[in-house]
C-alpha positions, -999 to +999 in steps of 0.1 A: +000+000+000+018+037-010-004+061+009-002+102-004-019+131+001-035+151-024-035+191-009-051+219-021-049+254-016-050+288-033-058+267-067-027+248-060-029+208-055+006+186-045+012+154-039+026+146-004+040+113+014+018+104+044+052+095+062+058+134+062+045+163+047+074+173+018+061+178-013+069+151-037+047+167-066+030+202-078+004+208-100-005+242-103-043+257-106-060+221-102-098+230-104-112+225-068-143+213-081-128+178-085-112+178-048-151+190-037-169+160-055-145+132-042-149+148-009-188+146-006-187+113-021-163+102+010-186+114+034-211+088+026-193+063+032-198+042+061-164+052+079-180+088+081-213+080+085-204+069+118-200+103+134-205+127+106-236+142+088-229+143+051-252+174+048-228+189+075-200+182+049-216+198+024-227+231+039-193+239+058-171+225+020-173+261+006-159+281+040-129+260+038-100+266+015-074+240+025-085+206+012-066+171+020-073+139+007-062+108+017-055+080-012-043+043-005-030+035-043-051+059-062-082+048-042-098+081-018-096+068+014-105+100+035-105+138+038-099+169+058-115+203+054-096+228+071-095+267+069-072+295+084-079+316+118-074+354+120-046+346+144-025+326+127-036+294+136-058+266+115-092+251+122-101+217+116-135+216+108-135+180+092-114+146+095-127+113+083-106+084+073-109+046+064-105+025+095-066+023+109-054+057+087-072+082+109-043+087+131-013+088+105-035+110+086-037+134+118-002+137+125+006+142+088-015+172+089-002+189+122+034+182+109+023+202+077+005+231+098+037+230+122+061+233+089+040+261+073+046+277+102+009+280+119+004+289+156-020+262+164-044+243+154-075+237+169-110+213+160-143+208+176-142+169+190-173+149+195-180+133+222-167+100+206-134+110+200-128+128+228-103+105+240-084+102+204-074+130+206-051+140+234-028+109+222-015+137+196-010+161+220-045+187+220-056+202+252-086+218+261-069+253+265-081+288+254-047+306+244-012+294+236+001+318+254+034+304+273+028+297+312-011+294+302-017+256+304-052+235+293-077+236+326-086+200+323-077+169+310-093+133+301-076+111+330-060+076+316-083+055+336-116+075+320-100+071+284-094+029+291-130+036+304-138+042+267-118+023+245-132-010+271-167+001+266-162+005+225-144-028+227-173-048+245-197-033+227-217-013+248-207+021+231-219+010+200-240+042+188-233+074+194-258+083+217-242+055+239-216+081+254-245+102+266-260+075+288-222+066+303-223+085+337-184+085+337-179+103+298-218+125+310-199+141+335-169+149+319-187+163+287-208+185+316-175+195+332-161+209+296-202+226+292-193+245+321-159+255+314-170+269+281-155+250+256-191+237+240-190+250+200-224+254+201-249+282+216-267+262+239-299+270+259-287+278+294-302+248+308-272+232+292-248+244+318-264+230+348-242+203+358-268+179+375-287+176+338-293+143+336-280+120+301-313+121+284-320+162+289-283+164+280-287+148+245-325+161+240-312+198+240-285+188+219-260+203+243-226+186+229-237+181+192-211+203+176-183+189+200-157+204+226-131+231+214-093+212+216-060+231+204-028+218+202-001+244+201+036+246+187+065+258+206+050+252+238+050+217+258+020+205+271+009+208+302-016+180+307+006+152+324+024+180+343+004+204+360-032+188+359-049+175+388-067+142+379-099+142+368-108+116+389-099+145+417-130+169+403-166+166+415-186+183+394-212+195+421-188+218+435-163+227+414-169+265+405-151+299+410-152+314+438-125+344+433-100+357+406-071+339+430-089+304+442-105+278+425-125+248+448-107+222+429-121+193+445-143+183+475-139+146+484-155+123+511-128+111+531-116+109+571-098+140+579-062+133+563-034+156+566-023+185+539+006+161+527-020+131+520-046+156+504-013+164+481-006+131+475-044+123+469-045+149+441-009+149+431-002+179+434+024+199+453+016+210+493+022+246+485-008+246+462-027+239+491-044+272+499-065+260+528-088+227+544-121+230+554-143+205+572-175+200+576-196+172+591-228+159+570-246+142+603-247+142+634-229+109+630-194+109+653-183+078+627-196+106+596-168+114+572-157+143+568-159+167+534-125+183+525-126+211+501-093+219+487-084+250+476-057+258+448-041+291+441-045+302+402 
């Protein structure tokens, strides 16, 4: 199998290896009209089907002016639609690919954003992918500005969570993810945080919105803003407290300087075990606060940990 990568833009096609984006051939002023009909034939196949509404496909193909196909052999395999940001970064509105080429195809199109010398790029994931994605290094952040890291990430155990669950079988649909409590509460956590694409009623922000009002408003049908950016490291695996530290009853703002980051059922532990607990450092314990839910002497105790910002 020789896989390339027909791209076009400015009227410009060439030829590129999927191994890395160098340009092995130019043809200059290809008619995009060709690129557009292979590209809405690809999105009815099954492989796009899956997640993507061709009528989506066809009204967004005209705002987007850098085109990539995928071809195993000759044979259209998968596309991306793609445009430019004010800002100097590139949106991915569109990625669908045959079964297996999805992610090559991915990192063959940051490597070409990266060497044409974009900021960023950025996509709206659904709910489906959501775990897909971070393996290629997007963040749910809102700037690449340097020290300004993503707010929260998709812990390890909730993405084996996933792939298990697709594996057995019982996230067969798409509507599947909604009825997860695990993925339903992390999808509410990013609602909250504002990184929803859509304009949502505000209904869709109130975090104890159960799976079935969550998919009947449609609150996550145009997916979660991700960005990965270059010339800054990501700060998921570094700076992050776990997701599996978050409960999403509590966690809100409560100043400009502290965050509740996490309020946890436990007997009253010590600042160093809270640390440990959330893995994070001691010093970013701000303060401990107790509180007893009954009258109960054998009642645990609620700590809600603070974290300076």
């Amino acid at each position: 199998m020789v896989f390339t990568v027909h791209v076009w833009y400015n009227d410009v096609e060439s030829v590129r290896s999927l191994k890395e984006p160098t340009v092995i051939q130019h043809s200059q002023h290809t008619p995009r009209t060709s690129f557009d009909a292979d590209i809405l034939k690809l999105s009815e196949e099954p492989f796009c089907t899956y997640s993507i509404v061709p009528s989506y496909v066809k009204d967004v193909l005209a705002l987007n002016g850098l085109l990539a196909i995928l071809k195993d052999d000759g044979l259209s395999v998968g596309f991306i639609l793609a445009r430019e940001t004010d800002d100097g970064g590139i949106y991915l509105d569109v990625i669908c690919s045959k079964e297996g080429t999805g992610g090559a195809f991915l990192e063959f199109f940051i490597a070409m954003c990266e060497d044409q010398g974009a900021r960023y790029v950025e996509l709206s994931s659904l709910i489906n992918v959501l775990a897909f994605y971070p393996r290629y290094g997007f963040e749910h952040r809102k700037s690449c500005v340097s020290g300004e890291g993503a707010e929260i990430a998709m812990s390890a155990e909730l993405a084996n969570h996933i792939k298990k669950g697709v594996k057995e079988g019982q996230l067969k649909k798409y509507t599947d993810y909604y009825a997860d409590p695990h993925i339903l509460r992390y999808v509410m956590e990013l609602h909250a945080r504002g990184y929803t694409q859509t304009v949502d009623p505000p209904v869709c922000k109130k975090r104890s919105l159960s799976g079935a009002r969550y998919r009947q408003y449609h609150c996550a049908r145009d997916g979660f803003a991700m960005r990965k950016c270059f010339g800054i490291p990501s700060t998921s695996a570094r700076t992050l407290v776990p997701f599996e530290a978050y409960n999403s009853a509590t966690l809100r703002t409560k100043t400009a300087r502290t965050k509740i980051i996490s309020t946890v059922s436990k007997p009253l532990i010590s600042k160093s075990e809270i640390a440990a607990l959330l893995n994070v450092p001691v010093t970013a314990i701000r303060s401990v606060r107790t509180t007893r839910r009954n009258k109960s002497p054998n009642a645990k105790k609620t700590l809600t940990l603070k974290r300076r910002v």
